[in-house]
C-alpha positions in Angstrom: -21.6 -44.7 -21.7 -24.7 -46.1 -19.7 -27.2 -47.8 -22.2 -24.8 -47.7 -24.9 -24.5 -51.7 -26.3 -21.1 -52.0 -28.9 -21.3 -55.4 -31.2 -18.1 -56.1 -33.2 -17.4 -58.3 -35.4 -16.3 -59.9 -39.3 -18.7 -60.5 -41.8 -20.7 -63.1 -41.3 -20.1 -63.6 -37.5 -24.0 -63.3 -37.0 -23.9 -59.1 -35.6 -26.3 -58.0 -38.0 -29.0 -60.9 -36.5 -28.0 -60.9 -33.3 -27.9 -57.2 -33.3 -31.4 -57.0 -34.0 -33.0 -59.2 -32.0 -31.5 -57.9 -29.2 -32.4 -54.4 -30.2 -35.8 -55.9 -30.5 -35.4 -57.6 -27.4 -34.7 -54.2 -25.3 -36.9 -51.8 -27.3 -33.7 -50.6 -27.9 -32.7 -48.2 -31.4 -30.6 -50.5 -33.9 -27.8 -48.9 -35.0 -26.3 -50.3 -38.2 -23.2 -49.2 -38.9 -22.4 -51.1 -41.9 -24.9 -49.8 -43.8 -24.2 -46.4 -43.1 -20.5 -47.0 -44.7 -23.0 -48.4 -47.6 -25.1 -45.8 -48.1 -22.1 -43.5 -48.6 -20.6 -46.4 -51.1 -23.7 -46.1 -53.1 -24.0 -42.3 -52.9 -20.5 -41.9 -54.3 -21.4 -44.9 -56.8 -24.1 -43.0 -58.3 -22.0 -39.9 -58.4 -19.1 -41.4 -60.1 -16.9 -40.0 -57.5 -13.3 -40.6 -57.5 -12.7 -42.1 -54.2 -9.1 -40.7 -54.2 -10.8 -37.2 -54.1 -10.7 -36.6 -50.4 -12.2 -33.2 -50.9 -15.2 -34.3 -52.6 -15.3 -37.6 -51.1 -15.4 -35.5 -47.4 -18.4 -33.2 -48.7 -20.0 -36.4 -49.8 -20.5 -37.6 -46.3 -20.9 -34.1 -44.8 -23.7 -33.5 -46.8 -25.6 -37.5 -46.7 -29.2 -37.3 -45.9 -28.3 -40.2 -44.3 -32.2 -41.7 -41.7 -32.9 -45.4 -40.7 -36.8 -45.5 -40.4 -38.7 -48.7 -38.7 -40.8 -50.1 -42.1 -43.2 -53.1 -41.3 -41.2 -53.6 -37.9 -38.0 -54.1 -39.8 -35.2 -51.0 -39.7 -34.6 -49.8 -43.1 -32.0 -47.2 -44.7 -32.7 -44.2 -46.6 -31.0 -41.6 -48.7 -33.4 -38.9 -48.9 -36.9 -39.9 -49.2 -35.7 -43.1 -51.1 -35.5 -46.6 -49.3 -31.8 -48.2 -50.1 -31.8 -51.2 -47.8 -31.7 -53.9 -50.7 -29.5 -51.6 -53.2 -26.8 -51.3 -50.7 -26.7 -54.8 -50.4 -25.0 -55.8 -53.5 -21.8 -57.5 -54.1 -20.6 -54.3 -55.9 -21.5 -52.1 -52.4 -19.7 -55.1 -50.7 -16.5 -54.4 -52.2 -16.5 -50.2 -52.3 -17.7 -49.9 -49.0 -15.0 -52.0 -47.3 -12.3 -49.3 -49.7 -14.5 -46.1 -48.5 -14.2 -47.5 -45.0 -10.5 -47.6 -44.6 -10.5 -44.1 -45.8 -9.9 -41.3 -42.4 -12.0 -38.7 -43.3 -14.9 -41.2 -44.3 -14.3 -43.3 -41.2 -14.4 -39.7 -38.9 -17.2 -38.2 -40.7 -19.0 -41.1 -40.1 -18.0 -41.7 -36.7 -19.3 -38.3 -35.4 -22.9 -39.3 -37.0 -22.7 -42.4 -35.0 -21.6 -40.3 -31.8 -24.8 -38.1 -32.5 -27.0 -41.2 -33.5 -26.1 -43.0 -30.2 -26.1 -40.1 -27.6 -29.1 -40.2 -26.1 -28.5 -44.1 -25.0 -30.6 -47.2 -24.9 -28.3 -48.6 -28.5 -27.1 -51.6 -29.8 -24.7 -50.1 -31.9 -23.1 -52.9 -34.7 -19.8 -52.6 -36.8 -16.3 -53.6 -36.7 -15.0 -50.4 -34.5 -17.7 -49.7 -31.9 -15.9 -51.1 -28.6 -12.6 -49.4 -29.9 -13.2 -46.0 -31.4 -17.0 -45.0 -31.8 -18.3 -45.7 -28.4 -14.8 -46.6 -26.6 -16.8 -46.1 -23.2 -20.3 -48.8 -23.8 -21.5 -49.9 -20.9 -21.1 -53.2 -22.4 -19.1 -54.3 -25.8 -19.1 -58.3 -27.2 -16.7 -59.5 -30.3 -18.3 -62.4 -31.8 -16.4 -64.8 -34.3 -17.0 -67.6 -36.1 -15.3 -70.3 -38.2 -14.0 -69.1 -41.9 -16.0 -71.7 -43.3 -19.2 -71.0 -41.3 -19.1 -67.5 -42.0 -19.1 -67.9 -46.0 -21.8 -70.7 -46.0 -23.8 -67.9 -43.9 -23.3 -65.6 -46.2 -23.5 -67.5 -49.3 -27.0 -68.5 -48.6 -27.8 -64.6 -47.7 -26.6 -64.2 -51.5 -28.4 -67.2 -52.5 -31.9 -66.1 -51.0 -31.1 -62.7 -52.8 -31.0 -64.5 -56.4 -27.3 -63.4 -56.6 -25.3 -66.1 -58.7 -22.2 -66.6 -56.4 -20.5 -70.0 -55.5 -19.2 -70.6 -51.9 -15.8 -70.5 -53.2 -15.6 -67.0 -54.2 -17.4 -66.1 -51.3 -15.4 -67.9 -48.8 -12.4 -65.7 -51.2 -14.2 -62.5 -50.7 -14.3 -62.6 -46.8 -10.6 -63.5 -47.2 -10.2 -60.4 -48.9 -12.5 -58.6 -46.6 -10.7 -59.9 -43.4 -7.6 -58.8 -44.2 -8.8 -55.4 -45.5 -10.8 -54.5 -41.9 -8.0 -56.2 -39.5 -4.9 -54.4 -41.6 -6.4 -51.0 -42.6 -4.5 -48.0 -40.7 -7.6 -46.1 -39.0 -9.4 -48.2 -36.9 -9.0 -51.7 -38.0 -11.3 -54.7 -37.0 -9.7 -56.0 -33.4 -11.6 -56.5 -30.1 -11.7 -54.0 -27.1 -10.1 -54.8 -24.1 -12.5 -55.0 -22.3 -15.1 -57.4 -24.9 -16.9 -60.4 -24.4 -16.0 -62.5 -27.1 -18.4 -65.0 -28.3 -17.8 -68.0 -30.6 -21.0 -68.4 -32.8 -20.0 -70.6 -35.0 -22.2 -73.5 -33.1 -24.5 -71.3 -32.0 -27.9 -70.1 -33.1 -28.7 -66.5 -33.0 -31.7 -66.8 -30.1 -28.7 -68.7 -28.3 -26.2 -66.0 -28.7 -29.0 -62.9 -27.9 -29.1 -65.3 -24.7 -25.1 -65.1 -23.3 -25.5 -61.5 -24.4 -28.6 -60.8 -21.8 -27.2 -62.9 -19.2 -23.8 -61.1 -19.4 -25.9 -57.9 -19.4 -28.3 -59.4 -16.7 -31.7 -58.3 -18.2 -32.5 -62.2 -18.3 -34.1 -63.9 -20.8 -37.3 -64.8 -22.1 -39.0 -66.8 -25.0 -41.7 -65.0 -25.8 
């Protein structure tokens, strides 16, 4: 799939970031799939649905006026006519999202919207099952990684800058958590494709990783 570009990764390996400026980079559309799992967490939230009801849970996604809008130059996510980028955000979304996302007929309905979403080409297209399942057939798919230890300080200081009180130990506990959750759940778990660059960030600064990506890619690279 020509113009089709499939980021993978665990939390905190720097996808979101790296996602974007290379979106940015490209003029290509940004397609985050993480938030979309969110949106649905927060959706259901609101409802009070019981996540073990497949039948509601299904009609749920079916029916989520789910848009990502540029804002300011920055992509943001809306249910409806409401903007949900910081409210999906929370802890509380971190937790129900990564259950709603091991659940098949979330992770299908969802895939097809990313299918749609990413049809017409020139994507970066971020999550932990893009080079696998959603776009198996990306012109070009990476896998980046990073330390345990790197990834929780990233991600504590995302929560830090957000005003949530968290210590690096329990988040360093809740990627475990996470982790094992996205590599061990049944439909589609967190692995690399075959066929992946993988890329190491944990020494490396986002502007640096954008930079193996293009020269992998060969659009080259420039500063400014």
């Amino acid at each position: 799939m020509r113009s089709v570009i499939a980021i993978d990764g665990p939390a905190g390996s720097g996808k979101s970031t790296v996602s974007r400026l290379l979106a940015k980079h490209l003029g290509y559309f940004y397609l985050d799939t993480g938030a979309m799992y969110r949106a649905v967490a927060l959706r259901s939230a609101r409802e009070g649905l019981d996540i073990s009801d497949e039948t509601a849970l299904k009609r749920l996604c079916e029916n989520l006026d789910l848009q990502f809008r540029l804002k300011d130059g920055e992509n943001r996510t809306y249910l409806g006519n409401e903007d949900v980028s910081a409210a999906i955000r929370s802890p509380e979304m971190d937790g129900l999202s990564s259950r709603l996302s091991a659940l098949k007929q979330v992770r299908e309905t969802m895939r097809e919207l990313q299918r749609k979403l990413g049809s017409e080409g020139r994507v970066v297209a971020e999550g932990r099952d893009m080079g696998t399942v959603v776009f198996p057939e990306a012109e070009f798919k990476f896998f980046l990684t990073a330390d345990l230890k790197i990834r929780a300080e990233r991600r504590y200081r995302e929560r830090m800058m957000r005003g949530e009180p968290v210590t690096l130990e329990n988040v360093e506990r809740e990627m475990i958590e996470r982790d094992e959750q996205d590599m061990n759940r049944i439909h589609s778990p967190l692995r690399p494709a075959h066929d992946a660059v993988p890329i190491d960030t944990s020494c490396l600064t986002p502007e640096q990783v954008m930079k193996v990506m293009l020269e992998k890619i060969g659009k080259g690279y420039s500063e400014t």
